[in-house]
C-alpha positions in Angstrom: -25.3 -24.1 -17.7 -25.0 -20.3 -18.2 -28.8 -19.7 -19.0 -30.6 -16.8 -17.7 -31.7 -16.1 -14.4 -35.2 -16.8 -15.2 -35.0 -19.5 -17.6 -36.8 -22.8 -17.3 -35.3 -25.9 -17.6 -36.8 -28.7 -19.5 -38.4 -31.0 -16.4 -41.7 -32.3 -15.7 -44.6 -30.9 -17.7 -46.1 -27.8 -16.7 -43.5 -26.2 -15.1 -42.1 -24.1 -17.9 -44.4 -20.8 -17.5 -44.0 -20.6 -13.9 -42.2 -18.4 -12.1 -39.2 -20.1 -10.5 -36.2 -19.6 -8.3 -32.9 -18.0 -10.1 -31.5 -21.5 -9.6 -32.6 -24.9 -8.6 -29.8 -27.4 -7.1 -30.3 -31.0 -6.7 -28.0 -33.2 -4.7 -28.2 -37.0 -5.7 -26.4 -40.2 -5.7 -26.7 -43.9 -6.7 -26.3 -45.2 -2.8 -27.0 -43.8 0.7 -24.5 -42.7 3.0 -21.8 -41.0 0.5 -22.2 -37.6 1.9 -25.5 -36.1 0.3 -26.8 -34.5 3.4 -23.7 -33.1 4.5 -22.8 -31.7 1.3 -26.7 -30.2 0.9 -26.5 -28.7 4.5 -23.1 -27.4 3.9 -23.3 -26.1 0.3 -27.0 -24.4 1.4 -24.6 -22.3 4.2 -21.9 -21.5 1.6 -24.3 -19.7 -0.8 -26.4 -18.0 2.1 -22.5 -16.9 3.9 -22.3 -15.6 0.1 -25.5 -13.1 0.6 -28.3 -15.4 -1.5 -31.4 -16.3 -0.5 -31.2 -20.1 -0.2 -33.7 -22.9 0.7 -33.4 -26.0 1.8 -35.7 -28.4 0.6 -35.2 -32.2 2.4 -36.6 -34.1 -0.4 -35.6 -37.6 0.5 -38.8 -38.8 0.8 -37.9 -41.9 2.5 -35.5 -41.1 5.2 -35.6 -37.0 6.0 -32.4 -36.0 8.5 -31.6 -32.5 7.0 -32.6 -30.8 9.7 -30.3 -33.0 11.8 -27.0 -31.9 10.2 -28.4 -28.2 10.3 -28.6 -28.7 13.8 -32.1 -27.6 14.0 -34.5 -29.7 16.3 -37.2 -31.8 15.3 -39.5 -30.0 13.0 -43.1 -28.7 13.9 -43.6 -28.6 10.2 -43.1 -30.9 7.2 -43.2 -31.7 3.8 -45.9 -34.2 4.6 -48.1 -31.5 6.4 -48.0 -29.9 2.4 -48.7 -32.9 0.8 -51.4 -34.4 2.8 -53.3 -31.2 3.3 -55.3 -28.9 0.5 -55.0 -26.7 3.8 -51.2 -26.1 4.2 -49.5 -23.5 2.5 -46.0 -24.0 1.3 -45.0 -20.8 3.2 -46.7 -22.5 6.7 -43.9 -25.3 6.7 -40.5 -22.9 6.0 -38.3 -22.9 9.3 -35.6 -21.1 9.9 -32.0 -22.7 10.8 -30.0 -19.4 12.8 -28.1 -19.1 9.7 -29.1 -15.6 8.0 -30.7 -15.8 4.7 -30.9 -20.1 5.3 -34.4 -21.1 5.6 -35.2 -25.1 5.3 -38.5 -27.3 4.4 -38.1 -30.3 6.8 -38.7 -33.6 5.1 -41.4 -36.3 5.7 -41.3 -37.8 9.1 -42.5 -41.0 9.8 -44.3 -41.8 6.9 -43.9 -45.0 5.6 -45.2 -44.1 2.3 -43.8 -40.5 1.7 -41.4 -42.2 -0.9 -44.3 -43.3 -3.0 -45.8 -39.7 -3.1 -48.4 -39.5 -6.2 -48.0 -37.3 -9.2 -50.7 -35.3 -8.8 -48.9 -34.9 -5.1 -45.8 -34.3 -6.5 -46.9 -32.0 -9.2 -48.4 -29.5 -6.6 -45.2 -29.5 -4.4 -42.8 -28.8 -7.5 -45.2 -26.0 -8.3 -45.1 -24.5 -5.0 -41.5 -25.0 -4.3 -40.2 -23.5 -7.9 -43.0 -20.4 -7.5 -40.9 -19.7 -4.2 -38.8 -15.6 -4.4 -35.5 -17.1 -3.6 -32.0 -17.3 -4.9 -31.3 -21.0 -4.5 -33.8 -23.6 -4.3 -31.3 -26.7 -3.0 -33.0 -30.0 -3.0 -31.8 -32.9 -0.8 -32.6 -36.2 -2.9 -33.0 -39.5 -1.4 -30.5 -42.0 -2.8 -31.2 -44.3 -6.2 -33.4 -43.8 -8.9 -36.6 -44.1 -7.7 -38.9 -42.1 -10.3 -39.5 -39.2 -7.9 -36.0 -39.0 -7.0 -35.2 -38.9 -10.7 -38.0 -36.1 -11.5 -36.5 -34.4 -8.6 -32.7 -34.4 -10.4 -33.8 -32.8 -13.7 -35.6 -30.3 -12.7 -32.7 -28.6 -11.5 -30.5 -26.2 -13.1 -27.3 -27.7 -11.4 -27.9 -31.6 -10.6 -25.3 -32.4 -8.3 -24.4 -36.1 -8.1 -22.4 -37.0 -5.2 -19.6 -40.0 -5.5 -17.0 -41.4 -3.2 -13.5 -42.3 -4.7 -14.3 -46.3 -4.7 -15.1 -48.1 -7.8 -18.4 -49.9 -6.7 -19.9 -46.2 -5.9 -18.2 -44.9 -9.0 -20.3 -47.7 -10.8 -23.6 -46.9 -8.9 -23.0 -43.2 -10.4 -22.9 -44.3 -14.0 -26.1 -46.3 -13.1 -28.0 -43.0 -11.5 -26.9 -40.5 -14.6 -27.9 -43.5 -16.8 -31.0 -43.9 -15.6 -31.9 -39.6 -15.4 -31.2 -40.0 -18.7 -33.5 -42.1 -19.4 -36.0 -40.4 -17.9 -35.5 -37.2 -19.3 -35.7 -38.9 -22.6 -39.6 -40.5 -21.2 -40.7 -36.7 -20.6 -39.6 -35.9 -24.2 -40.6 -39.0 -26.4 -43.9 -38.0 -27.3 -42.5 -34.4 -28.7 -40.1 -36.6 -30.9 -42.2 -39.7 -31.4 -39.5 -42.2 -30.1 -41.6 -43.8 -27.5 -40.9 -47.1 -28.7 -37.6 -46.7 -29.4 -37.1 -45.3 -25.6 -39.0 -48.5 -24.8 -36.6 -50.7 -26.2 -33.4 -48.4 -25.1 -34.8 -49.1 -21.2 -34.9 -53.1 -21.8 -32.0 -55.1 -20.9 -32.4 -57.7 -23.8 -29.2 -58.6 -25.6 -28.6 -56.2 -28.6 -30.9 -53.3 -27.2 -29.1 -50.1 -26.9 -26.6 -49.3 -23.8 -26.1 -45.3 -24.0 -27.0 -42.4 -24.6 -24.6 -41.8 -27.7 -26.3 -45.2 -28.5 -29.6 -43.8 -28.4 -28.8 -40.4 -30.0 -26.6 -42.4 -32.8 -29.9 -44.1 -33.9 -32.1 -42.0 -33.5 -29.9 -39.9 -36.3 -30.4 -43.0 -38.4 -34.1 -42.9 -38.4 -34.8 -39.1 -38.9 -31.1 -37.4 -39.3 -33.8 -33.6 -38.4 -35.3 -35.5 -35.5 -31.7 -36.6 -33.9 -30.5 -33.3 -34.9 -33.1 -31.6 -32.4 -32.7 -33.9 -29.9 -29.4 -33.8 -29.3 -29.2 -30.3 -28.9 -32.4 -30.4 -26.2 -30.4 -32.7 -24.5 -27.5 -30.2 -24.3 -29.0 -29.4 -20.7 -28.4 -32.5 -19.2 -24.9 -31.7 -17.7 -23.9 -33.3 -14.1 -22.0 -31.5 -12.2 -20.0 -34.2 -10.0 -18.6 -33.6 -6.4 -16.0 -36.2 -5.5 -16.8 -36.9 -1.5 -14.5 -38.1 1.3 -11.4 -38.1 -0.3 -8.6 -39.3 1.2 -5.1 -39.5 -1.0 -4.3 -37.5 -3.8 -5.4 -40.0 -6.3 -9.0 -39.7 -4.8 -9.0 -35.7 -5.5 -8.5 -36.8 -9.1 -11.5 -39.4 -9.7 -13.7 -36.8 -10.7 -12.1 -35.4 -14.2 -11.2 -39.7 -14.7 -15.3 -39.8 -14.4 -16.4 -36.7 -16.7 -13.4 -38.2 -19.0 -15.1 -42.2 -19.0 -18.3 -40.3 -19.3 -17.9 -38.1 -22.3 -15.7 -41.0 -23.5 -18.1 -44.1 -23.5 -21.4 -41.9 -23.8 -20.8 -39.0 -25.2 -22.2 -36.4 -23.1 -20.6 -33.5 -21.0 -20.0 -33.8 -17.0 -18.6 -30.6 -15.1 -16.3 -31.7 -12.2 -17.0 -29.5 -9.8 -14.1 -31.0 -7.4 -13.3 -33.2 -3.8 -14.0 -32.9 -0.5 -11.1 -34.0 1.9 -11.6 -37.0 4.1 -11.4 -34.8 7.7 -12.3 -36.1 11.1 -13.4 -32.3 11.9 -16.4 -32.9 9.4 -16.9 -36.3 11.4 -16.8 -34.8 15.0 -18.7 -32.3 13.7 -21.5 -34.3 12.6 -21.5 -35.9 15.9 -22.4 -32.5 17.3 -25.0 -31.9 14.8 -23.7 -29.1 13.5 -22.6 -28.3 9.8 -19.1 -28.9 9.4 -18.8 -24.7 7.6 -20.0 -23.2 10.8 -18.3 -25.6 13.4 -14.6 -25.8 11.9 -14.4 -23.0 9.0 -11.3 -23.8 8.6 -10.8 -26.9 7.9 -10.0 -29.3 4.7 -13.3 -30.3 4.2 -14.8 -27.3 5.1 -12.4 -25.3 2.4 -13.5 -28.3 -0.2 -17.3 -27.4 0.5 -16.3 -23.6 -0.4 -14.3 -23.6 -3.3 -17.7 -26.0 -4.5 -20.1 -23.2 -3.9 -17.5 -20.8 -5.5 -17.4 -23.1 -8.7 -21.3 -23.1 -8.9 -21.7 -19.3 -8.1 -19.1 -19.3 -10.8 -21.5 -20.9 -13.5 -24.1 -18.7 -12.8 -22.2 -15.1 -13.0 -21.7 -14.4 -9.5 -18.9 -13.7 -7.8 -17.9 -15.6 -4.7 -17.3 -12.8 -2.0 -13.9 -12.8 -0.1 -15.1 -12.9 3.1 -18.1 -14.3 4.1 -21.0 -13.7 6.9 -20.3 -16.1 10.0 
């Protein structure tokens, strides 16, 4: 996205004047158990191998296992000790994972409500989290697009969606970038006046509008000024897509035949930031609780989880290093 280090990005109110981390990452999906975890865990050690401060945040407020693919045992600390408590500091519930410059927030154990978290609740932790002196803030997002989940996303500078090469999770993507979009419009439409246009644009009545070029195209019609604006504060809304689990040559290709359907039929820019391998290693590997970077280095998937960390250190100016701290 190329803004400054310090720059805010448009999210949930409030934020905007705070002091924030040089870069937020958010890892979503439309469906559980495409790879999120691994590629957060993974992608955390990449950047902190590459000499930034990075933390990981387990955000999936319904079903918290971070710390299990860190390899890091069950935490005296979590999320819901913040939340719950006026008492608890954010600083009281950082760990650390034996990786240098890696630190991690466990998520929410046990909790049956911890999905449901208020927005007052809320609020407070993405205050406390963005006021944080690191380099990357990497959130781990709980699958589908659950409001939270989806206030979670767009916070971030890089939103990372996560898609296997099969059409039914290809289709589950479209659905989660759909409905992000949505919801960035819902913390906007007061600042354009198009609540009830965005009220009809989320209805599934025949005739209503399907996509966000739809939306944008009308909203032109109405007020040419007002669609003028909006498109360009919409410019930040870029996905950057990671193509998981790939196992043939065709599969390393899905995601520029993605960011091509989705420029194509909506009208707004992806990045592909590229595939991870199918590999056994990064199987056995989570079997032994260990990230798949630290236990087999060299291997396909491993490389795959690199060159992403490269591409996003890349976006933001940095250079990836040659060699990195084991």
């Amino acid at each position: 996205m190329g803004a400054p280090v310090l720059s805010a990005s448009a999210g949930p109110p409030g934020l905007s004047k705070r002091a924030r981390p040089r870069r937020i990452i958010a890892v979503g999906g439309g469906k559980g158990g495409i790879g999120k975890t691994l590629v957060s865990a993974n992608l955390g050690i990449a950047l902190a191998q590459a000499g930034m401060r990075v933390l990981l945040v387990d955000a999936d407020l319904g079903g918290a296992n971070l710390h299990t693919c860190l390899g890091v045992g069950q935490p005296s600390a979590t999320l819901s000790d913040f939340v719950r408590s006026s008492k608890t500091r954010i600083e009281d519930i950082i760990l650390p994972t034996g990786v240098p410059h890696l630190s991690l927030i466990a998520g929410a154990q046990d909790v049956l409500d911890a999905a449901n978290i208020k927005y007052a609740q809320k609020q407070k932790l993405l205050r406390s989290l963005t006021a944080l002196p690191v380099d990357y803030l990497l959130l781990d997002l709980g699958a589908g697009t659950s409001f939270n989940t989806l206030d979670f996303f767009l916070v971030a500078d890089h939103g990372v969606l996560v898609v296997l090469p099969e059409p039914t999770a290809v289709e589950n993507a479209y659905r989660f970038v759909k409905a992000a979009f949505f919801r960035k419009l819902q913390q906007v439409e007061a600042q354009y006046g198009i609540e009830d246009l965005v009220e009809s644009a989320l209805t599934t009545r025949e005739g209503n509008l399907r996509t966000p070029h739809d939306f944008i195209a009308q909203v032109r019609k109405d007020d040419p000024a007002a669609g003028a604006r909006l498109e360009k504060d919409l410019m930040s809304f870029r996905i950057r897509l990671v193509v998981n689990q790939a196992r043939t040559d065709a599969d390393m290709t899905v995601g520029n035949a993605v960011v091509s359907a989705w420029k194509k039929f909506f009208g707004l820019e992806m990045d592909d930031l590229g595939a991870i391998r199918y590999d056994d290693e990064a199987w056995r590997a989570i079997r032994k609780r260990r990230p798949v970077l630290l236990e087999r280095p060299e291997s396909p998937a491993a490389q795959g989880l690199q060159r992403i960390a490269g591409r996003i250190l890349a976006l933001d100016g940095t250079a990836f290093p040659t060699s990195s701290t084991p």
